[in-house]
C-alpha atoms as one frame of an Amber mdcrd trajectory, in Angstrom:
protein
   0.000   0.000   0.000   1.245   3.472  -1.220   0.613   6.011   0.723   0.299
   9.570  -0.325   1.896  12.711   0.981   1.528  16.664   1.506   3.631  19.073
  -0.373   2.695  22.638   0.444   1.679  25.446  -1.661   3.720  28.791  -2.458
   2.507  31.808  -3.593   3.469  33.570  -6.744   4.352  37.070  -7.033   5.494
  38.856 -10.206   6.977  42.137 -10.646   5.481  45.227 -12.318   8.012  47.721
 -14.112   6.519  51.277 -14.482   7.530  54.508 -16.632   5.861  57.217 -16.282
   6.187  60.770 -18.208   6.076  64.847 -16.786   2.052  64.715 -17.203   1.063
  61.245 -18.406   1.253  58.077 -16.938   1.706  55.464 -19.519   0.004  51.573
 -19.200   2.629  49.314 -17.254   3.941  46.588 -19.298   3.959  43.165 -18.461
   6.850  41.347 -16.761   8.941  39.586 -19.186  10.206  36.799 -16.658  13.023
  34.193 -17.373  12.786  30.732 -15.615  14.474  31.818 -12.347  12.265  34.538
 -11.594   9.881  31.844 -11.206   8.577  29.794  -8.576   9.930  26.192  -9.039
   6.393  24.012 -10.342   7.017  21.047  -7.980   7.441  22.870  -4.729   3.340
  24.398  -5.936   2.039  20.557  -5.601  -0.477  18.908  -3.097  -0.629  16.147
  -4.306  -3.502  15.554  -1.993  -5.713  18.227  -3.167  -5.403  18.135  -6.755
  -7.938  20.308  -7.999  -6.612  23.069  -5.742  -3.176  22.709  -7.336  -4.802
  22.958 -10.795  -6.436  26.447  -9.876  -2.604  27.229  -8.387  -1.069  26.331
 -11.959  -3.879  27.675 -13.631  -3.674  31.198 -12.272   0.012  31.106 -13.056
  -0.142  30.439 -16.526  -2.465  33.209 -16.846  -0.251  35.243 -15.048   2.870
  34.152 -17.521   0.794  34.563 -20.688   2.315  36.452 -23.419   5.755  36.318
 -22.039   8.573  34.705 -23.262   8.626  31.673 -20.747   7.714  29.505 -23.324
   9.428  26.283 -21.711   7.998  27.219 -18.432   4.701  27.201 -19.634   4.931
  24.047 -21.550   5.583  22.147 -18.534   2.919  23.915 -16.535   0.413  22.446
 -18.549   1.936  19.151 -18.299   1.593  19.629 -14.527  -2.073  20.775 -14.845
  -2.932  17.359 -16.855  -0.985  15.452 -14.112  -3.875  17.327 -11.446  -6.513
  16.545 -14.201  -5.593  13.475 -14.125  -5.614  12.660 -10.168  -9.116  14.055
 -10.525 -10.149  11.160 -12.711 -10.616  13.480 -15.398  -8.556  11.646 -18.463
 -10.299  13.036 -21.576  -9.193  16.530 -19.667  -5.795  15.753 -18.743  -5.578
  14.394 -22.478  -6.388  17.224 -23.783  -4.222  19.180 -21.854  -1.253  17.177
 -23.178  -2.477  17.491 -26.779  -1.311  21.367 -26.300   2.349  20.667 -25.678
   2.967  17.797 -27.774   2.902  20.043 -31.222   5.880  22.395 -29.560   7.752
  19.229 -28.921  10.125  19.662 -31.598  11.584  23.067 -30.183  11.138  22.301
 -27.148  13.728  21.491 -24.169  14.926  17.755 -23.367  12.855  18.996 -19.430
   9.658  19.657 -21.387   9.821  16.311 -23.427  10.366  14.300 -20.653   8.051
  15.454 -18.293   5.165  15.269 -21.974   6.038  12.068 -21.327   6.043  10.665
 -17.864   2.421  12.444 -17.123   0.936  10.990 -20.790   2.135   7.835 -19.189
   0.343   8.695 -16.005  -2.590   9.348 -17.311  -2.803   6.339 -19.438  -1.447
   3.807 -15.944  -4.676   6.159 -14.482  -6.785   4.632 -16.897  -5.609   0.759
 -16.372  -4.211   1.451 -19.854  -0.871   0.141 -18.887   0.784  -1.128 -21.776
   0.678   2.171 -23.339   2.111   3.615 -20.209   4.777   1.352 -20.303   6.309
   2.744 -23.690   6.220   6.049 -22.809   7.592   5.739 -19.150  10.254   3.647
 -20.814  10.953   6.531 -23.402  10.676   9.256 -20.584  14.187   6.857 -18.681
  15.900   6.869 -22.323  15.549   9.892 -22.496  16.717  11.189 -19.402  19.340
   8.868 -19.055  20.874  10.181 -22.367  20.298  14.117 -21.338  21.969  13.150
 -17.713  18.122  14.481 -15.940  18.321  12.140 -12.557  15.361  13.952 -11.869
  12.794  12.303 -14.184  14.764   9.132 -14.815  14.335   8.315 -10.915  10.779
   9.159 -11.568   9.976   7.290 -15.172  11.865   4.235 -13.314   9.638   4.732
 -10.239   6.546   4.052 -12.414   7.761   1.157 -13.987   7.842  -0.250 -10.302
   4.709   0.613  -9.679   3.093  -0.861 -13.082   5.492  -3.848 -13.917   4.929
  -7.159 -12.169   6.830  -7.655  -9.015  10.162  -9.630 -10.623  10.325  -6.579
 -13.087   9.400  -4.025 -10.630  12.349  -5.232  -8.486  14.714  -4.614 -10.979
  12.842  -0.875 -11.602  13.331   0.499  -8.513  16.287  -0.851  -7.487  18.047
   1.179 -10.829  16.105   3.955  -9.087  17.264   3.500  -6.094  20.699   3.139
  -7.216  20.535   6.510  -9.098  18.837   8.445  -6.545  21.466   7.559  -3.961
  24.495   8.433  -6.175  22.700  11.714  -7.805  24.370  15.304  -7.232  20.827
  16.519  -8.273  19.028  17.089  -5.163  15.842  16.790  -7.023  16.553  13.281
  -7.281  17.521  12.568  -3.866  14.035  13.711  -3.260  12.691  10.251  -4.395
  14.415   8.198  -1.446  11.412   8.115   0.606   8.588   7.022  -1.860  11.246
   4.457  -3.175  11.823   2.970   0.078   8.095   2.611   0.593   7.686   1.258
  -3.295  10.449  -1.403  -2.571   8.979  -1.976   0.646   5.669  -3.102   0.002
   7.127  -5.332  -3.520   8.736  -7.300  -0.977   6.250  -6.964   1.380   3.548
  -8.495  -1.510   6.027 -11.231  -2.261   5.673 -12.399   1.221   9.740 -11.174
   1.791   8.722  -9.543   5.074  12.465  -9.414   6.274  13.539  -7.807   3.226
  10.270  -5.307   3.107  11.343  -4.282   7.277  14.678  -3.420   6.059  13.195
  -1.124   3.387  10.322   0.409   5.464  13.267   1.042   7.835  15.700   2.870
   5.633  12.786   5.109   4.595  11.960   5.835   8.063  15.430   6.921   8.646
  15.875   9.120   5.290  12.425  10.455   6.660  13.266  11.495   9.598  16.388
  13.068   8.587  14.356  15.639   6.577  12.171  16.341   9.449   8.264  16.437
   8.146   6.449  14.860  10.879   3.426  13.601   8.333   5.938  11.359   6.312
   7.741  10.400   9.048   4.387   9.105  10.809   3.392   7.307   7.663   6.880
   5.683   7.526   6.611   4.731  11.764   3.255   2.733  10.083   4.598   1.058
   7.759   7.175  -0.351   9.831   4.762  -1.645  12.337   2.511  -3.091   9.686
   5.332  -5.375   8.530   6.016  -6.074  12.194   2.603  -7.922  12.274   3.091
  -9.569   9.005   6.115 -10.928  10.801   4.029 -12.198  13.651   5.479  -9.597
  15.896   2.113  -8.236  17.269   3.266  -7.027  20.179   5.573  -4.880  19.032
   3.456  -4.018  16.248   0.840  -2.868  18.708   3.015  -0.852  20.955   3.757
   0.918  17.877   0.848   1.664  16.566  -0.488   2.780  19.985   2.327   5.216
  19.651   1.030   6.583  16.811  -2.647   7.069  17.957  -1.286   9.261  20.487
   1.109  11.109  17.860  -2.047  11.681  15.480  -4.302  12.785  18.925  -1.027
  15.618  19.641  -1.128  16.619  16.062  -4.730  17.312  15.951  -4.525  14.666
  12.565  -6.871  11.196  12.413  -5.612   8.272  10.098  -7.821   5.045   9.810
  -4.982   3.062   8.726  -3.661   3.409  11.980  -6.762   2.351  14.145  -7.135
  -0.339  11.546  -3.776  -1.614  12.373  -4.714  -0.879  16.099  -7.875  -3.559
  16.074  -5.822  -5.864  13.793  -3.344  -6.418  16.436  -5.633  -6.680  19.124
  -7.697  -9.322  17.247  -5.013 -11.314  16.655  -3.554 -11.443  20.584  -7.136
 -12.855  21.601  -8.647  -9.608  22.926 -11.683  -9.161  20.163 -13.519  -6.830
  23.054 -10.718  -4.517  22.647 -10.482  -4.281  19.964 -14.357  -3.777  18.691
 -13.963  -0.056  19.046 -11.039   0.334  17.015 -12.474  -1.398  14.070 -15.339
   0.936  14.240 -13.363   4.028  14.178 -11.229   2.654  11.442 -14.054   1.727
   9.100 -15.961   5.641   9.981 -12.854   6.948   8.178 -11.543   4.801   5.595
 -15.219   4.455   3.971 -14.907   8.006   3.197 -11.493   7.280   1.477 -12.413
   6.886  -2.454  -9.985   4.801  -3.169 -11.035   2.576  -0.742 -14.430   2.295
  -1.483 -13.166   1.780  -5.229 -11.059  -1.123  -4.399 -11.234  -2.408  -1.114
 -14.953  -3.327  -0.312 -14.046  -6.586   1.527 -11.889  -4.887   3.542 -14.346
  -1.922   4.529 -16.640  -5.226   4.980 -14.404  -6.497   7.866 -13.740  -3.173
   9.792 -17.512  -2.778   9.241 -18.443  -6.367  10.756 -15.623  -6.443  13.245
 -16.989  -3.417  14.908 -20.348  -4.308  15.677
């Protein structure tokens, strides 16, 4: 299980110049602004609030219009189909896409790549995998030829995610291995959500040894960068392989841990009471467990995904907490 997490949002600003004469002010022409005058597109993402982020990218390529950021615009609308996109809106995000892919030709080896890791996402949104496949395998080529760690860490990321798990092995691992040995920082960015791919491929496999080791280097690399959200998710993850390894009381204590963590935050996260209940069902105390089942299924039914793909499972918290 992948679990998502928060980037915040920064606000643009853009600079007026002015001229002005002895008894008549003339109109102020626009800003003319070159890529480093503005704000870097993946520090605007939440990824969980996607149609936010869309109104974010779409003010700002209003904002940029008729100015000579032609690259930066380009890849603003790829970023605006990626939002469309986690909005279940294909034909949109499609669309989107259609407007960048005739400027192609002229322009940069960034633009290109990025054309072609969110076409792939949209189509691996769609269940439309093999078609994904090509162009996430075009989007590594690619990057691996223009030296961009960046995107090659992510075009190999979603081959792990869409191959089978032999193949998928062998995906992240060559992301893995790049991200650790990148000078681009943009790259080393990727650690965590590796760890917790390679994690749960092992984890799937039944490898629960080799998925602790993983959930435990990306708890580490989390908590090195400090974001207490990621770091909880991480702490979770580590405890839900501690079950699988028939560790329950450890497992437990952890988990407890992290109710009271999510209580001090002022946060709530059904996985957690769900992991709660699990481990008290399986120790023999059912009674306690009763009310943690409950308060796991009053969250995670309101999870979409969930209720998309994990009906028996909503079934059981549901049942379990009568």
């Amino acid at each position: 299980m992948q679990r998502r997490l928060r980037f915040g949002l920064v606000l643009l600003g853009l600079w007026l110049l002015s001229c002005s004469a002895p008894q008549h002010k003339e109109p102020e022409p626009k800003a003319r602004p070159s890529a480093g005058d503005l704000p870097e597109i993946d520090a605007l993402w939440d990824y969980h609030a996607p149609a936010a982020t869309e109104e974010v990218f779409e003010t700002l390529l209003a904002k940029i219009e008729g100015t000579d950021a032609e690259d930066y615009r380009l890849e603003l609308l790829t970023q605006i189909a990626r939002a469309q996109s986690l909005q279940g809106d294909f034909e949109t995000a499609h669309a989107t896409l259609d407007q960048v892919e005739p400027a192609l030709p002229t322009a940069s080896k960034v633009v290109h790549a990025r054309y072609l890791l969110e076409r792939g996402r949209v189509f691996n949104a769609a269940r439309q995998n093999d078609k994904a496949k090509t162009l996430f395998v075009a989007a590594w080529e690619l990057c691996q030829a223009e030296r961009n760690d960046v995107c090659a860490v992510d075009a190999a990321h979603m081959m792990g995610v869409i191959e089978p798990a032999a193949e998928a092995t062998h995906w992240n691992e060559q992301a893995l291995a790049l991200a650790l040995s990148s000078k681009q920082e943009g790259a080393k960015r990727w650690l965590g959500a590796l760890y917790n791919n390679m994690g749960w491929t092992h984890h799937d496999q039944g490898e629960y040894e080799k998925a602790l080791e993983m959930f435990q280097a990306g708890l580490a690399w989390r908590e090195s960068q400090g974001e207490q959200g990621p770091i909880l998710v991480a702490r979770w993850s580590v405890g839900r392989t501690l079950r699988s390894l028939g560790r329950t009381k450890e497992a437990l204590e952890l988990q407890k841990a992290l109710v009271k963590a999510h209580e001090e935050a002022g946060t709530t996260d059904g996985f957690v009471f769900e992991e709660v209940a699990e481990c008290l069902y399986a120790l023999g105390k059912k009674k306690d467990a009763k009310p943690f089942f409950t308060k796991a299924y009053e969250v995670l039914s309101n999870d979409p995904w969930m209720t998309q793909n994990e009906t028996d499972r909503l079934e059981r918290l549901r049942t379990l907490g009568k």
